[in-house]
ROLUMBA-651358 format. One record per atom (N, C-alpha, C): residue in three letters; x, y, z. Coordinates in steps of 0.02 Angstrom, whole numbers, plus 50000, padded with zeros to 5 digits. Layout:
// residues N
alaXYZ
...
//
This chain:
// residues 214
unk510054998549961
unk509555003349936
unk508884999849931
unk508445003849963
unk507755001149933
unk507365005449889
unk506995000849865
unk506715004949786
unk506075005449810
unk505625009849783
unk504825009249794
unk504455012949729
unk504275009449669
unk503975011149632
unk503535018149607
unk503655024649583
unk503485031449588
unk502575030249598
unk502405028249548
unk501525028549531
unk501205024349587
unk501485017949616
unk501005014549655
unk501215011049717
unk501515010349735
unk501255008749801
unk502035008449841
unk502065012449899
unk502875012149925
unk502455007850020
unk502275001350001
unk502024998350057
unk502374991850062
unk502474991850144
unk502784984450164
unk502264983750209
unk501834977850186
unk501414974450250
unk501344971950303
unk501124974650347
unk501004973650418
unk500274967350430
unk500364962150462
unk500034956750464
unk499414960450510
unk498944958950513
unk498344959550570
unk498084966150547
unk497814967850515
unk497754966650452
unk498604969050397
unk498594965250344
unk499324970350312
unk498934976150300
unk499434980050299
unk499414988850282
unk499934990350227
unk499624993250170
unk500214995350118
unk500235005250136
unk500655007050132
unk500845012650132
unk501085017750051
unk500625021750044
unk500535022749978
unk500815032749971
unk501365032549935
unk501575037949968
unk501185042449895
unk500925046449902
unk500825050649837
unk501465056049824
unk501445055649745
unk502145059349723
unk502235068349747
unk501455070349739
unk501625075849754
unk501835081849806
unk501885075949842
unk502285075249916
unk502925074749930
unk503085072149859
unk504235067949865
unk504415073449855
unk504465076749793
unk504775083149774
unk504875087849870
unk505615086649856
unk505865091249915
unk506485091549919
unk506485098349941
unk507525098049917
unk507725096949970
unk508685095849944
unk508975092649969
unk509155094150042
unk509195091550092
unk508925093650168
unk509745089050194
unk510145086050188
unk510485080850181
unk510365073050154
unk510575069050206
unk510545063350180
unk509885058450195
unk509325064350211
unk508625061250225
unk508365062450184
unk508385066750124
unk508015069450073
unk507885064150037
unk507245059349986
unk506915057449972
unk507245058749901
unk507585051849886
unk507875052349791
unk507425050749757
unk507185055049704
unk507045049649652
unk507455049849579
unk507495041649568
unk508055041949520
unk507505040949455
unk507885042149390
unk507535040249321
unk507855033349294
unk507315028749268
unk507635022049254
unk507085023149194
unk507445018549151
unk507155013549091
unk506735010349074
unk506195009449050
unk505575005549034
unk505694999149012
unk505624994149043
unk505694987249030
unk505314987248936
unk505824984248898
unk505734986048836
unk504844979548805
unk504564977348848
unk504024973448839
unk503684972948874
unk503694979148948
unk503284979548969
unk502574978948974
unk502344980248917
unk501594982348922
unk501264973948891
unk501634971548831
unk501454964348825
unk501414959748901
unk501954959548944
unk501824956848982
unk501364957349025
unk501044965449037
unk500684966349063
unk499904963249039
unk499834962948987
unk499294960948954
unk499224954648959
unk499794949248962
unk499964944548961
unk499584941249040
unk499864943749084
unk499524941849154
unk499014944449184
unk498594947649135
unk497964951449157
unk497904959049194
unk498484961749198
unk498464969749205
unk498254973649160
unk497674972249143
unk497314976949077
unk497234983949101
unk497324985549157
unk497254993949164
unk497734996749185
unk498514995049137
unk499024999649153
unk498875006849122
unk498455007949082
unk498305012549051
unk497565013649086
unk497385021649107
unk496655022949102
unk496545027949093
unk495855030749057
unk495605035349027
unk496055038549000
unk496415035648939
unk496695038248896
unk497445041048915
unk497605039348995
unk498185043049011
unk498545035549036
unk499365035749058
unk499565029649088
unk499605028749166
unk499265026749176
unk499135023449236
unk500015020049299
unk500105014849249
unk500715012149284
unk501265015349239
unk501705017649289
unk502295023149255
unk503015018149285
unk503345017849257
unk504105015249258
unk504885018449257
unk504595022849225
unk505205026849202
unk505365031449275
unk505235032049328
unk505335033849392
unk505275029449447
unk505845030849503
unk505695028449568
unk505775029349631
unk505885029049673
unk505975030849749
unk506595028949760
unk506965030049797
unk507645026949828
unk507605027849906
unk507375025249958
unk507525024050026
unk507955023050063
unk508235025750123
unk508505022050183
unk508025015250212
unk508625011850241
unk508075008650298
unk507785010850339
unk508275018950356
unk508105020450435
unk507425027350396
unk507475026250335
unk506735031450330
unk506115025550338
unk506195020350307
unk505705014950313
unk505355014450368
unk505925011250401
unk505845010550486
unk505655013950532
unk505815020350542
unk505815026550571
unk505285031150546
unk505065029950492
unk504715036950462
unk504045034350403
unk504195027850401
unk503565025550368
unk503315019250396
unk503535013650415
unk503445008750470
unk503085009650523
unk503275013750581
unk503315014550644
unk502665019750648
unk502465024750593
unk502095030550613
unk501455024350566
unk501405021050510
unk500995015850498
unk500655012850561
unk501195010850580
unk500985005350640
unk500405008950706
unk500855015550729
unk500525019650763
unk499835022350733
unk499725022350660
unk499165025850634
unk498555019850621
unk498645015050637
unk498275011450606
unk497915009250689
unk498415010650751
unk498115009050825
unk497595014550829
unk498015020050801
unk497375025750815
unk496565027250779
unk496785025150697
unk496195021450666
unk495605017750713
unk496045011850720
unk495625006950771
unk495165009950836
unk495545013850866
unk495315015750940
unk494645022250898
unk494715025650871
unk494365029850832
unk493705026650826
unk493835019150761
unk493285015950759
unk492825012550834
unk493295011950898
unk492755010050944
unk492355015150975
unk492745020550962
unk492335026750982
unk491505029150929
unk491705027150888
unk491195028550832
unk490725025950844
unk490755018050847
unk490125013150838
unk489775015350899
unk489955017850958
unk489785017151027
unk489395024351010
unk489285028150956
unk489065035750963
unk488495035350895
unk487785037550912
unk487405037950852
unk487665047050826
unk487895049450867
unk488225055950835
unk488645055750793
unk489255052950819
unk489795050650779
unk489475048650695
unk489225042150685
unk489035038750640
unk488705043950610
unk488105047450623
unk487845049750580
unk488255056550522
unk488775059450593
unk489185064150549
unk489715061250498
unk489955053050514
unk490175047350450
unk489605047450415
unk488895049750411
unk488545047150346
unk488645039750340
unk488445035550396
unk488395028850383
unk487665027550404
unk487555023950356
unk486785024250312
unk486675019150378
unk486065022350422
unk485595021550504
unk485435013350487
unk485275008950427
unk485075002550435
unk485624998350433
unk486455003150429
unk486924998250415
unk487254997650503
unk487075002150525
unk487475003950595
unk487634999450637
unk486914995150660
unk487054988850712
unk487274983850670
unk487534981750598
unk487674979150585
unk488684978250578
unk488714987350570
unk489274987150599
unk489534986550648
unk489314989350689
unk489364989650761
unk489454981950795
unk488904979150774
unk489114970650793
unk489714968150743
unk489884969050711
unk490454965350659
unk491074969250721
unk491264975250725
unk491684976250784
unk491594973050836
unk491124971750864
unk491114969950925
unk491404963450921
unk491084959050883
unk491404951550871
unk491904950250844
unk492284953550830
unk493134953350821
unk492984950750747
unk492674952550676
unk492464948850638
unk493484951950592
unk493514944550565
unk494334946950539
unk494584953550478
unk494904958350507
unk495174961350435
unk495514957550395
unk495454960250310
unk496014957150265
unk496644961750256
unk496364966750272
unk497014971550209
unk496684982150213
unk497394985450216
unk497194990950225
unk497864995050182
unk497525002150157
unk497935004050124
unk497915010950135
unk498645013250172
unk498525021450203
unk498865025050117
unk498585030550136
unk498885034550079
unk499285040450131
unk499775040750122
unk500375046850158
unk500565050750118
unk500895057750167
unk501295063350140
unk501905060450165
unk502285061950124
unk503135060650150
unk503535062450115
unk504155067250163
unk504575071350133
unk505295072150116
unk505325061750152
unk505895058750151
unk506175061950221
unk506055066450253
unk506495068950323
unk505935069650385
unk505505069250395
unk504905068350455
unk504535063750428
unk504225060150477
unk503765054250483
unk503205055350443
unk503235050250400
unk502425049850350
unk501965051750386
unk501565056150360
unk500845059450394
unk500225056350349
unk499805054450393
unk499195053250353
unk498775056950299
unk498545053250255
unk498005057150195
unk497055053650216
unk497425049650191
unk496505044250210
unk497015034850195
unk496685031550253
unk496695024950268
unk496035023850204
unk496255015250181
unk495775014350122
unk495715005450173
unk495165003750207
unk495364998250247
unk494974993150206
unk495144987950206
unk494724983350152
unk494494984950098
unk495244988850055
unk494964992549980
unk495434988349957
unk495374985349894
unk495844981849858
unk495954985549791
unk496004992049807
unk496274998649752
unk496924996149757
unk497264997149684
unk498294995049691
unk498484989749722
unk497974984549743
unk498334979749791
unk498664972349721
unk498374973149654
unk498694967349633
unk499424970049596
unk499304976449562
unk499934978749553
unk500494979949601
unk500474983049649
unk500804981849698
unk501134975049740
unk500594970449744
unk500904965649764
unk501154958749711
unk501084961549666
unk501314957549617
unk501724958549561
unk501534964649517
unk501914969149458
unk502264968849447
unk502304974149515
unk502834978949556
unk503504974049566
unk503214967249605
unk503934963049622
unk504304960249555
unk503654960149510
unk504014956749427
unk504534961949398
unk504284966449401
unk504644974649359
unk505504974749415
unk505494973649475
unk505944976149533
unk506494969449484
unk506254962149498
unk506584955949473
unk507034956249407
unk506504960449344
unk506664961949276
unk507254965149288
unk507164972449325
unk507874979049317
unk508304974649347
unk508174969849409
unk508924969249424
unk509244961649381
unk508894960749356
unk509344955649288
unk509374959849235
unk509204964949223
unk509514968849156
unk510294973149172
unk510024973849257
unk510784977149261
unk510594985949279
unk509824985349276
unk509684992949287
unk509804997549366
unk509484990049418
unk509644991749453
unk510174988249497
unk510734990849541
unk511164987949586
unk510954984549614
unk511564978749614
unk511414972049650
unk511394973549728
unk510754969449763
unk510804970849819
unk510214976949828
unk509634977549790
unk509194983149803
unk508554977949798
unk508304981249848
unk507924976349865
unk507054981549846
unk506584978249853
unk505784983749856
unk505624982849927
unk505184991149975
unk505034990049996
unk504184987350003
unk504024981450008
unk503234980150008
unk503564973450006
unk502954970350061
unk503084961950064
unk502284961150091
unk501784966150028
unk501104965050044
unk500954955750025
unk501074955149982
unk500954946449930
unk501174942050008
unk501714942550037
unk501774937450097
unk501394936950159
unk501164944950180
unk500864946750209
unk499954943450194
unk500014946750138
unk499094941550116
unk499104935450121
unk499734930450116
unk499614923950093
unk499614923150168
unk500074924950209
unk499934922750287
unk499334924850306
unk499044930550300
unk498274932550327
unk497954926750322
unk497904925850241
unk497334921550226
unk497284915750266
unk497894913250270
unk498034906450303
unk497634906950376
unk497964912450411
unk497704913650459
unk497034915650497
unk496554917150443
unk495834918750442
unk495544912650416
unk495504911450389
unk495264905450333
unk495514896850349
unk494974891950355
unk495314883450373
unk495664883650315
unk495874879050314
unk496144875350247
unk495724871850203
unk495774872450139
unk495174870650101
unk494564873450089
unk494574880950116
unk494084884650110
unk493924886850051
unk493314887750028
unk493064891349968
unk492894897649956
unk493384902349916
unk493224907949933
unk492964911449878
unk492624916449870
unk492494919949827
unk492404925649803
unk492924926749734
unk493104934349745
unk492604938149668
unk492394944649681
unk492064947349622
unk492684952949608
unk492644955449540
unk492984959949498
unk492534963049445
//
């Protein structure tokens, strides 16, 4: 069984750039169709959750007054929905992204109907052209557990959900299955955190200095 967290992020990263795949909930709800239908089960709130959260710097499990990171729900997957229906149509969506963007830069029509502000243009336009490196992209999908994730909006070099997700998320998955919550042998899908650490490696010398704002 694979698990994928209800509130944030049901993404396994794809290298060049990784891609997390972010399914929104109000999309799961769908009845039962057979054995493609999209579970979600109810689990337990790690009883110290929120200390720990505070503890490692997730100060915005909570926002504007409502909760933000939710626990008490989750996804239950096939492989062959992963693979087949969120993987594969990722992979395909992110070629078509790309080809999209060479069409764009090459059009002052295009751009202007993006509303990309006329003094930024050749600056984009040359950053494509020179192969300048992606880090990280984050599609948001419909998915109904039985046809292939459909696109909402690509978030490409947004680091929205990317520390919960690639980090939390794997602490919370680790917790249930030493409490016993969840069956041995369930694994998460998202392997964004391995995916970044290889990027980086791979963009970046060794010993590089980097610097990040928040």
């Amino acid at each position: 069984m694979w698990i994928t967290s209800g509130s944030v992020s049901a993404g396994r990263a794809i290298p060049d750039p990784p891609l997390a795949a972010t399914c929104k909930d109000d999309y799961k709800q769908t009845e039962n169709r057979g054995n493609r239908a999209l579970q979600k089960i109810t689990l337990p709130e790690r009883p110290d959750w929120r200390a720990h959260a505070e503890e490692v710097g997730f100060t915005f499990a909570d926002m504007h007054g409502e909760p933000y990171w939710d626990e008490t729900s989750a996804y239950a997957l096939s492989l062959e929905q992963i693979e087949n229906d969120i993987e594969d149509p990722s992979t395909e969506l992110h070629g078509m992204c790309r080809e999209a963007v060479a069409e764009i830069i090459a059009s002052e029509e295009l751009m202007t109907r993006l509303a990309i502000p006329e003094a930024h243009r050749d600056l984009v336009a040359e950053s494509w052209r020179r192969g300048d490196p992606e880090i990280y992209g984050r599609f948001d999908l419909a998915y109904d557990g039985q046809r292939p994730a459909k696109l909402l909006e690509y978030n490409a070099d947004t680091p929205t959900s990317l520390y919960e997700s690639a980090a939390f998320q794997w602490q919370w998955l680790e917790d249930q299955l030493k409490a016993g919550v969840l069956p041995e042998g369930t694994d998460q899908f998202n392997g964004i955190h391995e995916a970044l650490v290889a990027r980086f490696a791979a963009v970046f010398e060794p010993d590089s200095d980097l610097h990040f704002t928040a």
